[in-house]
N, C-alpha and C positions, 0 to 999 in steps of 0.2 A: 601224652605221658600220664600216667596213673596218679591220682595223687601222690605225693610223695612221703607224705605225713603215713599213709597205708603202708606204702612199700618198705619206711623204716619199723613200723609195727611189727609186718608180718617179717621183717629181716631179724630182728631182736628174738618173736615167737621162734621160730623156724631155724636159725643158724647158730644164736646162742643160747637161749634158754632150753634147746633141747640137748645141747651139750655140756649141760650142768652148769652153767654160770650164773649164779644166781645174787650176785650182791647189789640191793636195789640202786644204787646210787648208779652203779657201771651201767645196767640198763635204762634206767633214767634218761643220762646223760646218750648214750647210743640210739635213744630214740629221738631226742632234741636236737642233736647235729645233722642240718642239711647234707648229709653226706655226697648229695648230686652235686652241690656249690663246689667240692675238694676236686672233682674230675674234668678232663677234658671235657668242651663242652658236647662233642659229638658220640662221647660214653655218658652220658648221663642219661641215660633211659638203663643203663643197666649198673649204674653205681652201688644199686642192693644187692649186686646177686655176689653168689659166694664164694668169691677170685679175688684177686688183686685187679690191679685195674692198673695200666702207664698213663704216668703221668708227663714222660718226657727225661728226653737225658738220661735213659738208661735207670732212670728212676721208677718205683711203685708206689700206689696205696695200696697198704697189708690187706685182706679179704677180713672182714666185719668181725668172723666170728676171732680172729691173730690178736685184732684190735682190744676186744674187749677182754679176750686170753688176758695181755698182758699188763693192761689196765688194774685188772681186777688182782694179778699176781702181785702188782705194786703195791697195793695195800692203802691208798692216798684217803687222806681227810681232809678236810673241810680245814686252808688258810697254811696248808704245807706250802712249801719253796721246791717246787721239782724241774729241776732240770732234763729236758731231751734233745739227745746228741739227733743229729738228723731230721730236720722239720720237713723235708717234701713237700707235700701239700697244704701241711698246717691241719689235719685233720686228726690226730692224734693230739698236738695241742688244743684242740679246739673239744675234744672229749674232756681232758682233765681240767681244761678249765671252766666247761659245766660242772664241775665234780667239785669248784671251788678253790681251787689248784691257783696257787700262783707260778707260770711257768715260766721258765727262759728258755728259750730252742736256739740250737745252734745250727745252721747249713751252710754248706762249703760251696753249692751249686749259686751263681750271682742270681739266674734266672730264676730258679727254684724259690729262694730265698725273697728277690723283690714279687711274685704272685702271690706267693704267702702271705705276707706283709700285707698286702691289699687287700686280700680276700681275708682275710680275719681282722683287718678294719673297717672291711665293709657291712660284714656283719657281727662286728661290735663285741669282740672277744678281746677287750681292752685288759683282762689278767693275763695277757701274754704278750712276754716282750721277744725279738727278735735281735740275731748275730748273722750276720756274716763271717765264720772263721772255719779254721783247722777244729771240727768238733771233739778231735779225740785230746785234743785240750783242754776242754771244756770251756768254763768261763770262769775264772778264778775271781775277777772281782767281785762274783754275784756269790760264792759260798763262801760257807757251806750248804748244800741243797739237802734239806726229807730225804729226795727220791730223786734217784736219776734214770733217766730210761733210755737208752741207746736200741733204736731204729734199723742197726746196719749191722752185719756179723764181721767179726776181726778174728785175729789169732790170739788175742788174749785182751785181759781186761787192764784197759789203759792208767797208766799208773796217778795220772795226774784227776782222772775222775774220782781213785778211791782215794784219793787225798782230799778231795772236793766234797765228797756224802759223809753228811754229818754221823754222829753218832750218839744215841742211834740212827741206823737208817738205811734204808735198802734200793738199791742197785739190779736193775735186771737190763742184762744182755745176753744178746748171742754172740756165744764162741765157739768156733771150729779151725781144725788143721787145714779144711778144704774149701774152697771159695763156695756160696753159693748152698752149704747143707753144713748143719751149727745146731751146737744144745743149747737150749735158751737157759742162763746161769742167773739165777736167783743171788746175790750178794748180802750178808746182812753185818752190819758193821753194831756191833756192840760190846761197850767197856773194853774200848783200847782192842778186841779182836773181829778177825772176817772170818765167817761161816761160807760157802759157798754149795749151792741146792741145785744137783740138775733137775730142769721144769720139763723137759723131754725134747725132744730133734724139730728144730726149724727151718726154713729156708730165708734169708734174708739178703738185699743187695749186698754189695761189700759198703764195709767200713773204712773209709780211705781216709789214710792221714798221717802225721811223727809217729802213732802208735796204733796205725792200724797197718791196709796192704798196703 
């Protein structure tokens, strides 16, 4: 295998910097996460390239450049509370919380959920705590959250999250009428009102849950 320190360089040059993403902290952090550690172990010679990658359970990891997409849409600093619906791999957590992030993730999948756990205590991403629940719940004991980031596309935006994002504070998911092709919706909650921003057409698992399919 190539280095892999190389492979996340030239993934950073090559998938996202050439597609205008430019906020250093996002790439930063997208070059420090072992991204090969988040995959099966018999994909990990191709965890850079620019796909998603199965994880297992009809689950993904979003393709690198999704990743930093919507990282970077969130708009996160340095000691925010962000909550993300769907942890999979924990590789999306494990970006924002090189970015400083304190995170909560929630996943509904048991197995998904106990490898995550593992593998981002193994490699020592201790600003992230883990659930086991209905994500479209969220975690009500832990907010209000910054930012929340939902993973999964639903038919609408789950009501008990935008009770949960502070205000101010902004919310990005994908929502679509059809499973599987979703406008990734920017939410932004300021002074008592919700703004809502389409970011453009995504493809995302479903969101399963009381307020998803």
């Amino acid at each position: 295998m190539v280095d892999p320190k190389r492979k996340r360089e030239r993934m950073v040059r090559e998938q996202i910097e050439a597609r205008g993403i430019t906020d250093p902290r996002v790439l930063a952090a997208m070059r420090a996460v072992p991204r090969h550690r988040f995959v099966q172990e018999a994909l990990a010679d191709h965890a850079y390239e620019d796909r998603p990658q199965p994880i297992g359970l009809g689950q993904t990891i979003s393709q690198p450049h999704v990743v930093a997409l919507m990282t970077s849409e969130l708009e996160v600093e340095e000691g925010m509370r962000v909550l993300e619906i769907g942890t999979g791999s924990g590789y999306q957590a494990a970006v924002l919380a090189e970015m400083g992030a304190e995170v909560c993730t929630v996943e509904r999948l048991r197995q998904l959920y106990m490898d995550a756990r593992k593998r981002l205590q193994d490699l020592r991403y201790f600003r992230v705590r883990l659930k086991l629940d209905d994500g479209t719940m969220g975690w009500p004991s832990e907010g209000p959250f910054d930012r929340i980031l939902v993973t999964a596309g639903g038919p609408e935006v789950p009501e008990p999250l935008l009770e949960q994002l502070a205000d101010p504070g902004i919310m990005l998911i994908p929502v679509g009428s059809s499973r599987r092709s979703q406008t990734l919706v920017k939410v932004r909650k300021e002074d008592g009102k919700v703004r809502k921003e389409n970011r453009g057409a995504v493809a995302f698992v479903d969101l399963v849950g009381e307020h998803g399919w």
